[in-house]
KOLPAPA-422843 format. One record per residue (C-alpha): x, y negated, z. Coordinates in steps of 0.2 Angstrom, whole numbers, padded with zeros to 4 digits, always signed. Layout:
REM residues N
XYZ/...
This chain:
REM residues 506
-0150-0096+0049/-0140-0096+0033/-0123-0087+0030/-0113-0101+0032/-0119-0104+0049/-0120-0085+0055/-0101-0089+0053/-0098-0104+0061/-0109-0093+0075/-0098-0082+0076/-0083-0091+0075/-0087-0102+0091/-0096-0091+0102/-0085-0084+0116/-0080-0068+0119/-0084-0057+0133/-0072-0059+0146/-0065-0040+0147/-0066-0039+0128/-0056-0055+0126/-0044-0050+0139/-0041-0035+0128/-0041-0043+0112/-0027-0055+0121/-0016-0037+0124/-0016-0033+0106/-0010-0050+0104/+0005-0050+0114/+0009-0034+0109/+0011-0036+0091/+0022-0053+0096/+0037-0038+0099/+0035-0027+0083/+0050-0029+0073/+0050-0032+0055/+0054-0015+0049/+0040-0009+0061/+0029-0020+0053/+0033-0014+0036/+0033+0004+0040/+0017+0002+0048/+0006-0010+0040/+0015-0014+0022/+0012+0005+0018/-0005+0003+0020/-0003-0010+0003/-0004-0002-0012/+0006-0007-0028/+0001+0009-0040/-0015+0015-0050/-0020+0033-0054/-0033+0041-0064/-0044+0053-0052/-0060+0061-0059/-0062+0046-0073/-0060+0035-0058/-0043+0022-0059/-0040+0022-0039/-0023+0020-0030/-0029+0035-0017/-0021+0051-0024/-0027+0070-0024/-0014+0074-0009/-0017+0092+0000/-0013+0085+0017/-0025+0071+0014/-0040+0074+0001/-0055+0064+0001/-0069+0065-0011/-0065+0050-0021/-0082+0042-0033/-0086+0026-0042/-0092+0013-0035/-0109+0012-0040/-0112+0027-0035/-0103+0024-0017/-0117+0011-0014/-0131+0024-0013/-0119+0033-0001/-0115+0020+0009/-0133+0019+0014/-0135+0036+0021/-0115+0034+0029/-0114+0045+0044/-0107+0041+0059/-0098+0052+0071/-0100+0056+0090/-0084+0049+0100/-0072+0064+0104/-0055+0060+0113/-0042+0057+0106/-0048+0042+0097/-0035+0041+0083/-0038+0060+0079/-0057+0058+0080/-0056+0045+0067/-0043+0054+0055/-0055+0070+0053/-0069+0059+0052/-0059+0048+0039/-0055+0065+0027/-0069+0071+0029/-0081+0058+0018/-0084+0049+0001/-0073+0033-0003/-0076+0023-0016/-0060+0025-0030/-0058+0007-0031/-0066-0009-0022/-0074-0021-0036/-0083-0034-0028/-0099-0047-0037/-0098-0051-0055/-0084-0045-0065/-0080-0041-0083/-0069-0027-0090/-0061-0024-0073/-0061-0003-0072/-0045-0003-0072/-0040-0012-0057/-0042-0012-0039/-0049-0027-0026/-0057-0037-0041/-0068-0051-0036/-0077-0064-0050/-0065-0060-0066/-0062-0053-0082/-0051-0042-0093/-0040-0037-0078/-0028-0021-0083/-0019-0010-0070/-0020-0026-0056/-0024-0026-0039/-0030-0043-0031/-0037-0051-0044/-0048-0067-0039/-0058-0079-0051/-0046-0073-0066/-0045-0068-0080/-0033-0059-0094/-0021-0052-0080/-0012-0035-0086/+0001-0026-0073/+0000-0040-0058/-0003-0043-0040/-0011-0054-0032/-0019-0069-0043/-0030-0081-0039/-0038-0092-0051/-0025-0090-0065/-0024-0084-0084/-0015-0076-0096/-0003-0067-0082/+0007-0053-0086/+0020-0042-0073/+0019-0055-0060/+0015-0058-0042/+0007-0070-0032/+0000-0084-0044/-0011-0097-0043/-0020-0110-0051/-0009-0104-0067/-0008-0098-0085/+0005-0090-0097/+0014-0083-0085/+0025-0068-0085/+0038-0057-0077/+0038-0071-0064/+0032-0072-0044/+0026-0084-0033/+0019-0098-0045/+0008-0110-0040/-0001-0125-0051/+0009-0121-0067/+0008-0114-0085/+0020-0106-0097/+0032-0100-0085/+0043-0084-0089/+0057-0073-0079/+0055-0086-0065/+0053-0087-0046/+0044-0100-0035/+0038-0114-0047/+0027-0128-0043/+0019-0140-0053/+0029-0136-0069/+0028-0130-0088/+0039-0121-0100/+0050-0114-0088/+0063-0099-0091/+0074-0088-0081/+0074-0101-0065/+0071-0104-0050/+0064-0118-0034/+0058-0130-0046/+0044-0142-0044/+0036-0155-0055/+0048-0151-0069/+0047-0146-0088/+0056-0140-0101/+0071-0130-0091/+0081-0115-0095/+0090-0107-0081/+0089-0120-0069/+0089-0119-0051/+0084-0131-0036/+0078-0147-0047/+0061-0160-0042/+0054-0169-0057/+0068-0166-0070/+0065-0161-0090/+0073-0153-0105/+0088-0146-0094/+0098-0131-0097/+0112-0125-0081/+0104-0138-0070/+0111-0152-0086/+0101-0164-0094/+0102-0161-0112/+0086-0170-0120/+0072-0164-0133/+0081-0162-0147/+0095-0152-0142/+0087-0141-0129/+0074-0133-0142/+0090-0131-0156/+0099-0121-0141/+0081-0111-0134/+0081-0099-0148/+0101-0092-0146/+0099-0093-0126/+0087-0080-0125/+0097-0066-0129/+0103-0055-0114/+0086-0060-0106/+0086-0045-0096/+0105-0050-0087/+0095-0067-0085/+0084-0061-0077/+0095-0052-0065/+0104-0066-0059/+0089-0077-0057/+0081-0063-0045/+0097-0065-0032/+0099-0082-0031/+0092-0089-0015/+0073-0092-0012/+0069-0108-0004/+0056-0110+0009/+0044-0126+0011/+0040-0132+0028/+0048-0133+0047/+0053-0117+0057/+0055-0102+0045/+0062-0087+0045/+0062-0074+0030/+0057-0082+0010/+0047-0091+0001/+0034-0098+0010/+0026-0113+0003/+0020-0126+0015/+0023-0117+0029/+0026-0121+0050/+0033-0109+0060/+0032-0093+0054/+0046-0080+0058/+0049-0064+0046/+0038-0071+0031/+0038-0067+0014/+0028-0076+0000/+0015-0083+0010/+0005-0101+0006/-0002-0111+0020/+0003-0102+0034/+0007-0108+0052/+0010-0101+0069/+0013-0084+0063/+0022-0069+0062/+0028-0052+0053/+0018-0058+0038/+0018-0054+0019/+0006-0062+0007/-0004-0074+0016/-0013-0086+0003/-0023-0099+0012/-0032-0112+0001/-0033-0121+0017/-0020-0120+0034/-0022-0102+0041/-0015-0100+0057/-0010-0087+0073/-0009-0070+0061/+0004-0057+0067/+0006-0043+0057/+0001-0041+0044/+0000-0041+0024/-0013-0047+0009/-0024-0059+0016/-0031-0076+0017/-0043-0089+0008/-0056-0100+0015/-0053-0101+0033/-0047-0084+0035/-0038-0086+0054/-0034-0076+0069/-0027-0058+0062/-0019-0044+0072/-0011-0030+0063/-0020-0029+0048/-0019-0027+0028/-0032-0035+0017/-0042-0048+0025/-0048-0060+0013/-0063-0074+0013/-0071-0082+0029/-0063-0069+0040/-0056-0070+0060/-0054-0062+0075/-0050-0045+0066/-0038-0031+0077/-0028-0016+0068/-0040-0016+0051/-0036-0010+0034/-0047-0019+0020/-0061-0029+0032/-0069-0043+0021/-0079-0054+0015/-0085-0062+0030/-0081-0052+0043/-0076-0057+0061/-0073-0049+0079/-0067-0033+0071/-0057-0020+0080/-0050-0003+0072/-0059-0002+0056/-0059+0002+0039/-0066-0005+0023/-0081-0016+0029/-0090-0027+0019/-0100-0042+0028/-0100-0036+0046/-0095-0042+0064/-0093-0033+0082/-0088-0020+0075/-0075-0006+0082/-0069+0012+0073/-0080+0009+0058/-0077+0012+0042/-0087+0008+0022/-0101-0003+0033/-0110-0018+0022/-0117-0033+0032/-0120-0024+0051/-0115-0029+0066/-0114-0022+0085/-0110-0005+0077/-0095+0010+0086/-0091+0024+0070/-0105+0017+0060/-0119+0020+0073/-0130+0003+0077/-0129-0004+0095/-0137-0018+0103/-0129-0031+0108/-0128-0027+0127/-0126-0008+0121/-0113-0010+0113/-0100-0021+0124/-0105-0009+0137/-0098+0005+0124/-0084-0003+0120/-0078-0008+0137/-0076+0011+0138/-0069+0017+0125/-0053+0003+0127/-0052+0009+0144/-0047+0026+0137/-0038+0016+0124/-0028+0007+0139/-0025+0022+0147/-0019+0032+0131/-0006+0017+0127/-0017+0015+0113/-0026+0001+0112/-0012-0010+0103/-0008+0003+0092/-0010+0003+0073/-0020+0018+0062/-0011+0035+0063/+0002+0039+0050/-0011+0053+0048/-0023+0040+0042/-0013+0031+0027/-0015+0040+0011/-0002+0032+0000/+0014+0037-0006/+0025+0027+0003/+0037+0022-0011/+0021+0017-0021/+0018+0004-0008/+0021-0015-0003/+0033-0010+0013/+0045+0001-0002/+0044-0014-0014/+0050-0026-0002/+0062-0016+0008/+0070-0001-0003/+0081+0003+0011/+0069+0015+0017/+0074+0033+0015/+0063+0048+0011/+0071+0056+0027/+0067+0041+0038/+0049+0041+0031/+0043+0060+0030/+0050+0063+0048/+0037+0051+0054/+0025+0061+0042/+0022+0047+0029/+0018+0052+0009/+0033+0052-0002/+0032+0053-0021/+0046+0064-0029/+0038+0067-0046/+0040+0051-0062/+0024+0042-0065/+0013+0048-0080/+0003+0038-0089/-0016+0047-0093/-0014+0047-0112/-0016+0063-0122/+0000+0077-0126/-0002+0073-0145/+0003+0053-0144/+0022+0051-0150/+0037+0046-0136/+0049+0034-0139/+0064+0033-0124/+0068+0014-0121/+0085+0015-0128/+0077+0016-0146/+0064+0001-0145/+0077-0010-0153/+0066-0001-0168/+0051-0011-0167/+0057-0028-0161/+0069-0042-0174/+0069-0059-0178/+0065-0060-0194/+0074-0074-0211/+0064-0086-0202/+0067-0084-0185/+0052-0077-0180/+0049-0066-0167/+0042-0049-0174/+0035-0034-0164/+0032-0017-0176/+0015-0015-0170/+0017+0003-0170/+0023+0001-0154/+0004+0004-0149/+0003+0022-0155/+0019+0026-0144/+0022+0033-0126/+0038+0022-0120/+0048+0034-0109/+0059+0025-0097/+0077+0030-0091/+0069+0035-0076/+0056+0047-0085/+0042+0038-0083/+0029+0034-0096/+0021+0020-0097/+0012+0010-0114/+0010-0006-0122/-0007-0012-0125/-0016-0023-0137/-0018-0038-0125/+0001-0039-0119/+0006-0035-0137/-0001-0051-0142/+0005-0060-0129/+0023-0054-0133/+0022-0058-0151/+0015-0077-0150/+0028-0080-0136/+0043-0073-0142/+0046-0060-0127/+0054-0044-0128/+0045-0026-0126/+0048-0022-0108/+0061-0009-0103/+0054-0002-0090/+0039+0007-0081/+0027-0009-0075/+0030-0003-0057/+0047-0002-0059/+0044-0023-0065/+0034-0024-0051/+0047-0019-0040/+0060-0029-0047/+0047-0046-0043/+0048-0040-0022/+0067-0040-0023/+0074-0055-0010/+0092-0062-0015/
């Protein structure tokens, strides 16, 4: 039986009875988690920053509460096939932290063919990807999140089927867009916002199918590229005012920002083709994905039926309180980082298995007898509908999605529930000897010159750019170029500090 109708299998054949009955608790459950729950929960299990460990770029840090031994990849392969398992142990959820600290992870999860992609994290089918994570059939994508099928994108979130874009979010069908949020079907598009089918506009907001248009005006070809050049100074306050104006949603019954061809969804941010859902953050359906609660990064072909998870992507359903479970992976409960599997419960790093309880193989029979079990003690425990353990998340909460999009989270309110907090300022991993420049002195490197061209001092490449907040970050040759041959400023800030600004909601 081929793959595709393993899946269709799956997807159809019925559940158990006591299994679904369980699976139908979880359900109900997660209808009552509040958004900030959600975020706290699930959100900071979505991480937005990059590290060197060991050679290895990773988002998992070196954390003395929480070390793991972290290795590349390719070497994680050969371990993977000798993965132990663990004999159950109650409590559950502490079982499966000691078990959790206590192995090899892979640094980073780079999945089939990709070109010049070390420095990322979740890279499937691209090429030249820089200090990215969720990067899916693209290529040329420096200090982004979440692009599918797009080129040429720089400091941006959530893009698709684009190119030439930068400093922007959610942008779909479109090319040459800067500083802009939620554009559709456009090109050559700055410091605006809701606009589809348009081209040509400068600080525009809210138009369909309009051209060469400044403050919302028609002004025609001629004196819209006389004005372009002079209008770009202050780009920075541009931008500021453009990322508080008021994100428009696209659909019936919603509740929260930007989602794009959406029907009833409450509490969701930046999500495409999404129905029937709730507590969700980007969801990015090529086709209608419906009933997911809770839960953040996922989506792709026929990717359905998700409860309280983060990162489920491509031909994925029926998966319960998961971090990282895909390709192809359905009837999942309670697991982590699987790659091709199904009836699976409290597993974690598996590659195509099924019928499997903390990486041990089942039969069938076997194993819905085992975990008929285990839920009772779940049930009993008030457990069963729970997400992992804080013990469990190894990120620095403020490094994470749930910070990103909601900064009104204290340090106090997170560390009393024993999540990781970053005090010390980023670092990049470049040697002592490399020259600093602070940001208030790149006006250095950067003129127009007697004939109004853009000019960048490309020494700029030598330096370490110091923020105001002390952290270092550094231009590099590709986004240099890009810079140059578009007329962009050097950026003033650390990229996750851009980052950051892309999650704020006006």
């Amino acid at each position: 039986m081929s793959m595709y109708r393993n899946i269709i299998y799956f997807l159809t054949k019925p559940m158990p009875n006591r299994l679904k009955q369980r699976s139908q608790k979880i359900e109900n459950k997660r209808k009552a988690t509040s958004r900030r729950d959600f975020l706290l929960e699930i959100a900071s299990w979505m991480p937005m920053n990059l590290s060197r460990k060991d050679n290895i770029i990773t988002p998992y840090y070196q954390i003395p509460s929480r070390i793991w031994s972290i290795i590349h990849p390719l070497e994680f392969e050969k371990y993977r096939a000798n993965m132990p398992y663990i004999l159950r142990k109650w409590s559950i959820f502490d079982t499966m932290t000691s078990w959790l600290w206590s192995l090899s992870i892979a640094g980073n999860k780079i999945l089939w063919t990709n070109e010049n992609t070390e420095y990322t994290y979740i890279t499937m089918w691209s090429k030249n990807i820089y200090l990215s994570l969720v990067s899916v059939e693209s290529e040329n994508i420096v200090y982004s999140y979440s692009c599918f099928s797009s080129k040429e994108v720089y400091g941006s979130i959530l893009i698709e089927n684009s190119s030439l874009i930068y400093q922007s979010r959610c942008i779909n069908n479109s090319f040459k867009i800067f500083f802009c949020s939620n554009i559709q079907d456009s090109n050559n598009i700055r410091f605006s916002s809701n606009l589809t089918w348009c081209s040509f506009c400068f600080n525009c907001f809210g138009l369909k199918n309009k051209s060469y248009c400044i403050d919302n005006r028609f002004v025609g070809k001629d004196i819209y590229e006389k004005k372009l050049n002079s209008l770009k100074s202050n780009i920075i306050d541009k931008y500021k005012e453009n990322l508080m104006r008021e994100w428009m949603n696209i659909g019936e019954n919603i509740t929260w920002s930007f989602n794009k061809n959406c029907f009833d969804v409450e509490n969701g941010l930046m999500n495409f083709n999404l129905s029937c859902s709730r507590n969700v953050v980007f969801a990015n359906a090529t086709t209608s994905m419906q009933n997911v609660l809770d839960s953040a990064s996922l989506g792709w072909p026929n990717t359905h039926d998700i409860y309280a998870c983060m990162g489920v992507w491509y031909w994925c359903s029926y998966v319960y309180c998961s971090v990282e479970c895909s390709p192809y992976c359905q009837s999942i409960f309670y697991s982590y980082l699987l790659d091709s599997c199904s009836f699976c419960l409290w597993c974690i790093w598996l590659k195509n298995k099924s019928y499997c309880i903390f990486n041990k193989q089942y039969t069938k029979d076997e194993r819905y007898d085992e975990v008929d079990k285990i839920f009772t003690h779940m049930e009993k425990d008030w457990q069963l509908w729970e997400f992992f353990h804080w013990s469990m998340n190894p990120f620095y909460f403020n490094d994470t999605a749930a910070y990103l999009i909601d900064p009104s989270f204290t340090k106090e309110e997170v560390t009393a529930k024993w999540y990781l907090w970053r005090d010390e300022p980023i670092k990049v991993d470049i040697p002592d000897w490399m020259e600093t420049v602070q940001v208030d002195e790149l006006w250095q490197f950067e003129w127009f010159d007697s004939d109004w061209i853009w000019t960048i001092d490309p020494d700029i490449l030598k330096k370490i750019i110091i923020d105001t907040d002390g952290n270092s970050y550094r231009i590099i040759k590709m986004e240099y170029d890009f810079l140059v041959k578009h007329g962009l400023p050097l950026p003033r800030k650390h990229w996750l500090e851009r980052m950051k600004d892309n999650f704020k909601i006006g």
